[in-house]
N, C-alpha and C positions, 0 to 999 in steps of 0.2 A: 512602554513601547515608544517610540520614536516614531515621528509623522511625518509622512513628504505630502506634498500636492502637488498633485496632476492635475491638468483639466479642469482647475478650482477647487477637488475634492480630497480630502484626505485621507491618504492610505497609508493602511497599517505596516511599519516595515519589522520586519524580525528583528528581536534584540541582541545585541553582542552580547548579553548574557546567558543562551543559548551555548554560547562555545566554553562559558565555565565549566569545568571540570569534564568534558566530552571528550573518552578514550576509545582510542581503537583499537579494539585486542581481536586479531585473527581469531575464526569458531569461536567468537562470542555469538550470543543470541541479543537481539535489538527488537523493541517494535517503535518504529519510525511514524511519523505522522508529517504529511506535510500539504501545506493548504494553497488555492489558485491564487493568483497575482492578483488579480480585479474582484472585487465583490461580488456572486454569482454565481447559477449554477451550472455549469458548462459540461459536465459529465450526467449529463441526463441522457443521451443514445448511445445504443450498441455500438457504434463507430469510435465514438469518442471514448468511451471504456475502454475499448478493446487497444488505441494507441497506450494507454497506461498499461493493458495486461500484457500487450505484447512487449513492450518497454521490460518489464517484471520479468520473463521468459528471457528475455536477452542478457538479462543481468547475468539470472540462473546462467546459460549457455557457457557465457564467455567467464565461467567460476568466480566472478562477485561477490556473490551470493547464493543461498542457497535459500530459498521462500519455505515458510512455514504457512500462511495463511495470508491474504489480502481483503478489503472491504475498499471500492473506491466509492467515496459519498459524491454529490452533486457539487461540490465546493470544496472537497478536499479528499486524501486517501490514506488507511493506515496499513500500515506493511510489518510485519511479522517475518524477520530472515536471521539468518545466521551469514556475517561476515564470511568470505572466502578468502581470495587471493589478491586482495583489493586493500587500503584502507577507508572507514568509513565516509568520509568527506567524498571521497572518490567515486565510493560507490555510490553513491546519492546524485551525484553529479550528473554521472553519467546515464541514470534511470531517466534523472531531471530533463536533459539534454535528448535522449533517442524521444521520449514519450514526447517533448512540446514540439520535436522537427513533427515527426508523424501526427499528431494533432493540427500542426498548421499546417503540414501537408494535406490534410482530407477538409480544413476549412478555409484555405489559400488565404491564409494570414502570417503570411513567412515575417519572421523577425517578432513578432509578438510574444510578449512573455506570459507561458504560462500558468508558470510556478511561482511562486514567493521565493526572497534567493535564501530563507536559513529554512529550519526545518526540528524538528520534535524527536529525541532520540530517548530511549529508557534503555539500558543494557539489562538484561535477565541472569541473575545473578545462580537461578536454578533452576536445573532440566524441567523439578516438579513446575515451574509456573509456566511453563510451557503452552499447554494445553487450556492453562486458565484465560492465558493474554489472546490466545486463539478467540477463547469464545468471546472474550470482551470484544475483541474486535469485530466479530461476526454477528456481535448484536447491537451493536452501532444503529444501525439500520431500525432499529425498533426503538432506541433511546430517541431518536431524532423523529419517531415520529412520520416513517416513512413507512413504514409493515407493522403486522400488528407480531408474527413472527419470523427469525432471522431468514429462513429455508425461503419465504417469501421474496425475500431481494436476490434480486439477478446476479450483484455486481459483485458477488463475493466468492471467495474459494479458500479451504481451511484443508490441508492435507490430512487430517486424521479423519476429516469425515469422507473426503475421497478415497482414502486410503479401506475404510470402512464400507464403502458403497460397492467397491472394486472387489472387495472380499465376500460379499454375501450374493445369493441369487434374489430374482426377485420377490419371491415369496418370506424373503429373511435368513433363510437357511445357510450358515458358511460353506462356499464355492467350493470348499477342502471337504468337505461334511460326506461320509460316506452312505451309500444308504442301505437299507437293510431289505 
């Protein structure tokens, strides 16, 4: 990794090795990872979450992308999406760009960065690991040390398990389930 200093302090900057072999294949499947600029945990309140979830939602809207699953930790977030009408550079970009306006919008810190400028990309090569990289992601949260289980942490959302909550009543019965 390659170091600059601020302030006397050195930080970590993303490596142009990062961009070896990084392809952007429309409806591909990614999970993305990408971490805060300054050492820190800055996603600890529902405010500040919520500029990253809505950021996610906006991608989705304007067909970017299309979210499988999210986890945003206190220092960084991983993203679970299928490419849309975007390429991937692009897309990242622009998640990057709405999420830090709206963060320093709600902490009046305009111009401040608060993303790293490279970022973590895996392409998913099969539908089946789908659901695998979902839950990796969604146990994040318990590898770190912050929940003792995932369903514990607030700051996450995985489409199969929403999609699953949406389909059953509350007693567990599927919503479709006829009764006798």
């Amino acid at each position: 990794m390659e170091a600059s200093h601020r302030a006397g302090k050195a930080v970590r900057m993303p490596s142009s090795r990062l961009l070896f072999g990084r392809r952007s294949i429309r409806f591909a499947y990614y999970t993305l990872t990408t971490t805060v600029a300054k050492p820190g945990r800055i996603f600890t309140d529902e405010a500040s979450v919520k500029c990253v979830v809505d950021a996610l939602r906006q991608s989705d809207q304007e067909h970017r992308s299309r979210t499988l699953a999210w986890v945003v930790m206190p220092d960084h977030m991983h993203w679970l999406m299928q490419l849309r009408d975007d390429d991937l550079s692009r897309c990242v970009q622009c998640f990057k760009s709405c999420s830090a306006r709206a963060f320093n919008l709600l902490h009046e810190s305009e111009g401040t960065a608060v993303w790293q400028r490279g970022y973590y990309d895996h392409c998913i090569r099969s539908a089946d690991g789908l659901r695998t990289h979902a839950q990796y992601l969604i146990e994040n949260p318990v590898r770190a040390g912050l929940v003792i289980v995932p369903e514990d942490y607030p700051h996450h959302w995985n489409r199969w398990l929403h999609e699953a909550a949406a389909s059953t009543n509350k007693n567990g019965t599927p919503k479709d389930a006829v009764s006798n």
